[in-house]
N, C-alpha and C positions, 0 to 999 in steps of 0.2 A: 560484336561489331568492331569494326575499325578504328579509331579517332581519326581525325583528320582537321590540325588547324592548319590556316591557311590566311595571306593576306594577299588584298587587293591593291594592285599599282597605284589604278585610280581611273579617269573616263577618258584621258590624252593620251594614251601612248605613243608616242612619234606624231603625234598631232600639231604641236608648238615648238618642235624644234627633232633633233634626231633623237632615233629610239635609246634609249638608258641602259644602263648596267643595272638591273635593280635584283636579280635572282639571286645570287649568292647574301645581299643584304635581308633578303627577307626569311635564307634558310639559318643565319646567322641570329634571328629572334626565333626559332622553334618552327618555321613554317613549311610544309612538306607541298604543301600547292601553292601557285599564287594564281592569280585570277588577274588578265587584261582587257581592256576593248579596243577592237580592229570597227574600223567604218569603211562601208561601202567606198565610198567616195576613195579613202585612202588606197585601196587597194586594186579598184577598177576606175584609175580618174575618168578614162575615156572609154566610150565603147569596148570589149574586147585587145586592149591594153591594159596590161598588170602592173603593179609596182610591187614586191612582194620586201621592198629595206626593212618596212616596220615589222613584216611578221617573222622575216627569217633572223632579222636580229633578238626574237622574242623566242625562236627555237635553237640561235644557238647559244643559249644561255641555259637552259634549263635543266642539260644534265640528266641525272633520274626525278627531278621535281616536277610535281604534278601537274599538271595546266587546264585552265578551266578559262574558255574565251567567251567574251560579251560579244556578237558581233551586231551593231546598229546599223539599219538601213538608210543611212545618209547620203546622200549620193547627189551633184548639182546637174545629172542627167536621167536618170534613173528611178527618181522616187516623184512623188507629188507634190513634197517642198525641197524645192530644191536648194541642198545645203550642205555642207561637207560636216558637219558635226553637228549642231541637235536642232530642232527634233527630228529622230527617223519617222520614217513614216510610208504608206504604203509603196509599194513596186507599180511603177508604172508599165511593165512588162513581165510578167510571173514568169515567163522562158527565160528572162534575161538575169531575174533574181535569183532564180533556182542555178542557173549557168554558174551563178558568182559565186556561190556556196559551196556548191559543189568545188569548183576550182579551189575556192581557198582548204577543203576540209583536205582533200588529195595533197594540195601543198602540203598541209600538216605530216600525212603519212602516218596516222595513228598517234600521233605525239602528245594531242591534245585529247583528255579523258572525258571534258565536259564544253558543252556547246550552248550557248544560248543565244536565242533570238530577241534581242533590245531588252531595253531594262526598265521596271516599275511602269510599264506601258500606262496604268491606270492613273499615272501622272500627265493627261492629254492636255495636249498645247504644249507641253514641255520636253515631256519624255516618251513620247508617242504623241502625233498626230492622225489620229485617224479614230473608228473605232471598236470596240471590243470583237464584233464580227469579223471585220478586217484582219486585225490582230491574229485571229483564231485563223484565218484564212493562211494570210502569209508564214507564221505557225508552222503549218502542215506541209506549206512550199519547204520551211526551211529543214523539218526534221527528217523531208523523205530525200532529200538534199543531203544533210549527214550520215544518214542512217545507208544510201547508197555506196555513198563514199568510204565510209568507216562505220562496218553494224558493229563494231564494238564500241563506239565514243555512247553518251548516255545525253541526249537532251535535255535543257534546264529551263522549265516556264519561266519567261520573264516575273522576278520578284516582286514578289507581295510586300508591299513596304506602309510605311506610317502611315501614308494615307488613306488606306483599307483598314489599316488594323486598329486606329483610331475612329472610326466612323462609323454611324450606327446602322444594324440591318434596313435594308432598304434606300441606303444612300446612294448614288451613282456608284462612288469606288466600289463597294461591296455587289451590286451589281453586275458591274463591269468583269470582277473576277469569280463571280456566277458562271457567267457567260465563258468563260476561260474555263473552267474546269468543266462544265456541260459539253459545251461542244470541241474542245481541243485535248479530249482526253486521252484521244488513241497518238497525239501529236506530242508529247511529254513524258520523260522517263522521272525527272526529278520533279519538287516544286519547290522554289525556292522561296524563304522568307525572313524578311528585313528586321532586324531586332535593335533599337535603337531607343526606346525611352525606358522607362523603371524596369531594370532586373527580373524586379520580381513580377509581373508581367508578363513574362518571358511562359509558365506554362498555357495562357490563358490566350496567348497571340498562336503557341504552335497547336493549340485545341483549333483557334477559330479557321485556320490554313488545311487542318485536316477536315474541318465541318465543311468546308468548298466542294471537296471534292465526294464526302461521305454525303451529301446530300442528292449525288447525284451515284452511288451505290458503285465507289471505289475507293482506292487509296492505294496513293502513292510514297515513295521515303519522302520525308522534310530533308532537305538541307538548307543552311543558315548562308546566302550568298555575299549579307552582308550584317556585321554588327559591330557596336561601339558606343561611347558615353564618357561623360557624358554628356547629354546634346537639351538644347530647350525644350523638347519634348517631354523633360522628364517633369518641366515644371509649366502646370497648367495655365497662370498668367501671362508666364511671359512667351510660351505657344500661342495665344492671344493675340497678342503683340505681334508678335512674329508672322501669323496667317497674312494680319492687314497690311504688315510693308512686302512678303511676297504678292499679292492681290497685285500692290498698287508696281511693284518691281517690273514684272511680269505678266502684264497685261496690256495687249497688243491693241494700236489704237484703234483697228478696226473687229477687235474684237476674235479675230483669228488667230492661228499661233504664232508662238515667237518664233524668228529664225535667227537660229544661233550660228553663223558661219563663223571661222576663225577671224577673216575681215571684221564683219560686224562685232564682235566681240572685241577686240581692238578699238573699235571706235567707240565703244561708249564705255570701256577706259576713261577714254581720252576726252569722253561728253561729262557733262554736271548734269546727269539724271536724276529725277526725282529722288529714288533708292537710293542713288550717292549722299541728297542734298540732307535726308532723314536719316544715315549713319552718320553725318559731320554732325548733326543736332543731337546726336544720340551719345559719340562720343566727348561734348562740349558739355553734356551734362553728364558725365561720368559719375563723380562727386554724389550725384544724386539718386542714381540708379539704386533697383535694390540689389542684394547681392550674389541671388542666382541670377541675374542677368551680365552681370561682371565677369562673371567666371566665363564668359564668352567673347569680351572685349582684348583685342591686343594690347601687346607691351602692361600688362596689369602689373603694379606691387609685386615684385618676388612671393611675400605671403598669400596673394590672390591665386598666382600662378602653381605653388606648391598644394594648396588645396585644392585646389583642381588638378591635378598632376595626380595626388593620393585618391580622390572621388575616380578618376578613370580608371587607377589599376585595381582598384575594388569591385568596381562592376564591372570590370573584363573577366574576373575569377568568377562573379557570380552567374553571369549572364551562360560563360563557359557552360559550366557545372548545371545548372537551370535546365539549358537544352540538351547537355549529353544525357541527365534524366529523365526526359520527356521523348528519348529515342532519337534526339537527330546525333549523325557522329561524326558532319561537314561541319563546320565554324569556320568562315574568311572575313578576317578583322577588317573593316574599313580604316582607314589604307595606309599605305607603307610609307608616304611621302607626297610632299605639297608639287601640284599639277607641273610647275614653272619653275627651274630652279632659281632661289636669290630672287622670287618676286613676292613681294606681299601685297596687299592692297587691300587692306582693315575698313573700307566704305563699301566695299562689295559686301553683298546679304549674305552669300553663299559662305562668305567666309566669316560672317557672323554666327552662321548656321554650323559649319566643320572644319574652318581654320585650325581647329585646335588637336581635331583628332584625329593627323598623320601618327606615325609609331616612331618615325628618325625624319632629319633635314637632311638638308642640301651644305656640302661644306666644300671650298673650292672647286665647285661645280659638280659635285656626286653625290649622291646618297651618301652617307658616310656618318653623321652625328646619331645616336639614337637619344630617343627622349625617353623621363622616366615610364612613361605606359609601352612604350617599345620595351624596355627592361621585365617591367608586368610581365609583358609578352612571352618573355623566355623563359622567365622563372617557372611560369606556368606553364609553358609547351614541356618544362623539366619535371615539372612535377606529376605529368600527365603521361609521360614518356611510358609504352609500355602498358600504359592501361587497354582495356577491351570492352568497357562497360562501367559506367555509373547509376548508381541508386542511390536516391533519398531515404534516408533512414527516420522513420516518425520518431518524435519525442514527445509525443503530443502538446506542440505551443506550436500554434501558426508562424510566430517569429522568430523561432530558432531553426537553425537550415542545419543542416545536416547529411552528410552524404559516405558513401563508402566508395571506392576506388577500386574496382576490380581488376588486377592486373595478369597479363595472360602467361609470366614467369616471374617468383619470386611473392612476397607478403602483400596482402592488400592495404590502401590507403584510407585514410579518412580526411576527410575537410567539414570545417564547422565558421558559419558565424550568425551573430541575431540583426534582425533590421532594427533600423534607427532612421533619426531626423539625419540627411542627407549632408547638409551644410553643415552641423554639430558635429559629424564625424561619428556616427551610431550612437549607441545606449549604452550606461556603463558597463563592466564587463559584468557576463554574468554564469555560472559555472556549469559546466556538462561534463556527464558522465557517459561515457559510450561502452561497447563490447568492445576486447582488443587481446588478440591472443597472443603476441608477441612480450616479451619481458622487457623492452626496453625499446623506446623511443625518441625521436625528435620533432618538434615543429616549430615551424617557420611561417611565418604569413607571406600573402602573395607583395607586399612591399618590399620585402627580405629580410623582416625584422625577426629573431627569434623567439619563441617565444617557449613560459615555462608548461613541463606537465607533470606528470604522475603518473606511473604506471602500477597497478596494486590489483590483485584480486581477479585477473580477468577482464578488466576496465581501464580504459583511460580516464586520466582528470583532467579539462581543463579551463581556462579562462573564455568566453565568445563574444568578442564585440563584432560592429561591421566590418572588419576586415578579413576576410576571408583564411582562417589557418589551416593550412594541410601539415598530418598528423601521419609520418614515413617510420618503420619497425627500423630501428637499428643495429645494420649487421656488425659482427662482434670479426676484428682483424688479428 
């Protein structure tokens, strides 16, 4: 197979302001695709009038990098809530949805590899308005819409995210995307799915994505449309926490969904919402919090920030690695850079939620600074450069990972590390011995520290904590 990492803009593009330079920044971390969302609204404001700024400024940036677009059904004429950014939600005219699709895919002219219709639909009220029926419906308007235009672009089911992959059979979300692999199967070439709390997890989420569609006597590729960490998911109290101030965030006082226009959104800015009034209490007790919860709060301790700085480029290696061995060989990092440039706003949930895991900032008005899990990012698209295939290699201890790096010119690779307590920084180091047929090597951890080994007998030696070390044959100059 292929590799293919890849980052995501974000959900705005040209949505809050004009469309960005962000292509070359994110080929500049290792990324060969990136991934954007286009909204109805944005592109069709009026009946049968285009605006094409956002999308042609997004094709002429992209060179040979690969494109993979979200497109939402947002529209303040068009759909059944009407609203220029979220939630999408059904087409109030199928001639006139399928019209738009079409138009925008033709605009692309093949440029764009992957297609997707809205995103985490099974997030209703928020991120789809409608339901899984519907979904399946519009779906089928949208893929014979692409699939006209350009039969060679490949359809991407709206992503399977956290709140499926956390919830038990039989729950609505699990449900919902029942009903999405049953009836929308001939409507879908990929399925995408969301990798966002423990690592290690990661084979057990791409099993349950494949049990969706194997339950109903198929299968499709996995790719990974979105992953990152780390995020309160990973820790089950304060996902707790978190469920009850989205609940109360996020819930519409008549009990229907939220409409997120760009206006509205602005105004409760500028309102002392509920959500606002429970992040000022939240960060007023700072002092008191425990301390996977911190590791989510802005402006933290340099020491807070740099521990969570090394927890995210550890589980970017691992999460990598996890899913290239479980056969997916798509990875697009959630995301490249914060929605708004030079905005921050630390009482919003969302950004208690993923404030933290952009890859670079905004510096004189551009993408330009990278942060240390942006750096992660490279290190690792370097180290991966060139490979064709991953396998886990048993050592028989469930907590030692282990993997080889199959590369499709030149020596293969190895990477190794053991789990540990998350906030402790893993378990001490503890030693492995692997197969290695090269007489001399190097390794480096995914932080960029290097690290020692031993090469003797046929084997490598070396040290395994949680940080992920890959283990490269050293060519002789």
């Amino acid at each position: 197979m292929k590799i293919t990492l890849g980052v995501v803009r974000g959900i705005s593009y040209g949505v809050f302001g004009p469309p960005d330079t962000f292509v070359p920044q994110a080929r500049s971390l290792g990324a060969t695709l990136v991934r954007a969302y286009v909204y109805w609204a944005q592109v069709e404001p009026s009946p049968g009038h285009y605006d094409w700024s956002a999308v042609d400024a997004l094709l002429d940036q992209l060179g040979g990098t690969a494109a993979w677009l979200t497109v939402c059904s947002s529209s303040r004429w068009g759909t059944r809530v009407p609203t220029d950014f979220q939630p999408p939600s059904p087409a109030l005219d199928d001639s006139a949805y399928e019209r738009f699709v079409g138009a925008l895919v033709r605009r692309c002219a093949g440029r764009i590899r992957y297609w997707q219709a809205n995103n985490e639909p099974s997030n209703t009220g928020l991120l789809w308005s409608g339901t899984a029926g519907e979904y399946v419906h519009q779906l089928e308007l949208f893929a014979r819409a692409v699939r006209t235009a350009d039969p060679s672009a490949r359809v991407v089911l709206g992503g399977c995210g956290y709140d499926v992959l956390a919830s038990p059979p039989g729950s609505p979300q699990r449900d919902f995307f029942d009903e999405l692999a049953r009836s929308g199967r001939d409507a879908f070439d990929l399925f995408s799915v969301h990798l966002y709390d423990d690592p290690h997890r990661v084979p057990e989420h791409l099993e349950t994505a494949r049990g969706f569609m194997r339950a109903h006597g198929y299968e499709r590729p996995l790719v990974a449309g979105e992953h990152n960490g780390p995020t309160l998911f990973d820790f089950p109290a304060a996902t707790a926490e978190l469920e009850r101030s989205m609940a109360a965030a996020f819930a519409a006082p008549d009990g229907g969904p939220v409409r997120m226009s760009t206006e509205e959104l602005a105004a409760q800015v500028a309102a002392e919402t509920p959500d606002r009034r429970a992040l000022r209490d939240l960060y007023a007790r700072r002092d008191e919090l425990p301390p996977e919860l911190r590791l989510f709060l802005a402006d933290e301790p340099a020491p807070t920030q740099a521990l969570r700085d090394r927890i995210a480029g550890r589980q970017l290696a691992q999460r990598v690695l996890l899913a290239l061995a479980g056969g997916v060989d798509t990875l697009v990092c959630w995301s490249l850079a914060p929605e708004v440039p030079d905005y921050a706003d630390p009482y919003n949930v969302m950004d208690l939620m993923f404030g933290r895991l952009p890859l670079m900032d905004f510096a004189g008005g551009r993408i330009a600074r990278v942060r240390p899990e942006g750096e992660a990012h490279r290190r690792l698209a370097g180290l991966l450069h060139g490979a064709d295939r991953v396998d886990r290699i048993d050592v028989g201890d469930p907590d030692l990972f282990a993997f080889r790096i199959h590369c499709d010119s030149g020596p293969d690779r190895l990477a190794v590390w053991a789990r540990g307590d998350v906030l402790a920084e893993g378990p001490p180091p503890r030693p492995v011995r692997l197969p290695w047929a090269a007489e001399r090597a190097t390794a480096v951890d995914v932080l960029g520290a290097a690290r020692p080994l031993r090469c003797a007998d046929g084997t490598v030696s070396l040290l395994a904590d949680g940080t992920p070390v890959f283990v490269t044959a050293e060519v002789e100059r």
